[in-house]
C-alpha positions, 0 to 999 in steps of 0.5 A, spaced: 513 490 515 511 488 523 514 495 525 509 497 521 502 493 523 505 494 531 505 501 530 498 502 526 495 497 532 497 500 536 493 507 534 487 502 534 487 500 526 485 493 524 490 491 519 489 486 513 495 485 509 494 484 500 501 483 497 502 483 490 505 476 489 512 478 489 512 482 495 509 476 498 515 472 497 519 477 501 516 477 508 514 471 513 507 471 512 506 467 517 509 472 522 505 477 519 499 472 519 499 472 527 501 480 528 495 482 524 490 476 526 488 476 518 490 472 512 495 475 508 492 475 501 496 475 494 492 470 491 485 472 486 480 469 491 475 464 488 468 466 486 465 463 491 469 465 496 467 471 501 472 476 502 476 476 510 476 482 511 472 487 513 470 494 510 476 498 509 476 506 513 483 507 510 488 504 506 495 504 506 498 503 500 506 502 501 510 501 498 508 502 491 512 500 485 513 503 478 509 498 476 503 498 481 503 505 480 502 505 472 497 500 472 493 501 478 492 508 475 490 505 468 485 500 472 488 493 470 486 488 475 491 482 475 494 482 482 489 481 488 493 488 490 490 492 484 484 489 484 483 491 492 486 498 490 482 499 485 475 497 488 477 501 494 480 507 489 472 506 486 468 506 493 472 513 494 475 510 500 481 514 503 488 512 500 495 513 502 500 511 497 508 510 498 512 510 493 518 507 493 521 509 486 527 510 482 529 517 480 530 515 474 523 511 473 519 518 476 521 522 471 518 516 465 512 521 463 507 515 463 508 515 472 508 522 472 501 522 468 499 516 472 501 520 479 497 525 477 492 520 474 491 518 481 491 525 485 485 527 482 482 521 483 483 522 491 489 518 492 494 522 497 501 521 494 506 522 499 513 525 497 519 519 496 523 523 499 520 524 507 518 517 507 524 511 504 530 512 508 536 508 506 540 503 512 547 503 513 547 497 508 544 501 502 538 498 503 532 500 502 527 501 508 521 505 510 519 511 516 514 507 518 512 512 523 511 518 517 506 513 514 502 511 520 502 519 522 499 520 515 494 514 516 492 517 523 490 524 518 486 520 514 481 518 520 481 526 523 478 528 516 
């Protein structure tokens, strides 16, 4: 996740972090806290308290889950990363998704429908395939670079 905030700030973008709870329990908050100069956020903010970040001019939505993915597109609300999604999705705010699903779970029709779901609605889905590689350990990881270039697209249109 820093290689990816170093390369969108290197573009000129301001980057503000909201991680599902899970997520954020994988990555060093605090690191990503001072490579960003933002709060990370992933928990429900108090009604009385004001929103730390500015207005979005683009969202990068990545990596999205099975999960995310259908409720994002069924409009539920219960992590501070869906609500975030959701707002911005209704304030027509351009939006990039990665997914990062298995193949199993892509062909579910409840994701293929949530998919669609969201591709009319103006969100632009990139392909699982051009953007999650897998390391010499199996694991997974991004093509950070792919993602930022389809961020930069968002600016130009």
């Amino acid at each position: 996740m820093g290689n990816l905030i170093r390369l969108l700030r290197a573009e000129g973008w301001l980057t503000c972090l909201v991680l599902s709870p899970t997520a954020a329990g994988w990555v060093d908050t605090a690191e990503l806290e001072q490579l960003t100069g933002m709060p990370v956020r992933s928990a429900l903010r108090q009604p009385t308290e004001q929103d730390p970040f500015p207005p979005a001019d683009a969202v990068l939505a990545a990596p999205l889950t099975f999960n995310t993915v259908n409720k994002w597109a069924a409009g539920m609300n219960d992590t501070t990363a869906l609500g975030v999604l959701n707002e911005l999705l209704g304030a027509a705010v351009p939006i990039v998704a990665a997914p990062c699903v298995k193949s199993l779970l892509q062909s579910h029709p409840a994701y293929r429908a949530s998919v669609e779901r969201l591709t009319e609605s103006g969100v632009r889905f990139l392909e699982q395939s051009q953007t999650v590689v897998r390391t010499q350990d199996a694991a997974v990881d991004f093509d950070w670079p792919s993602l930022v270039a389809e961020v930069q697209r968002l600016r130009s249109t």
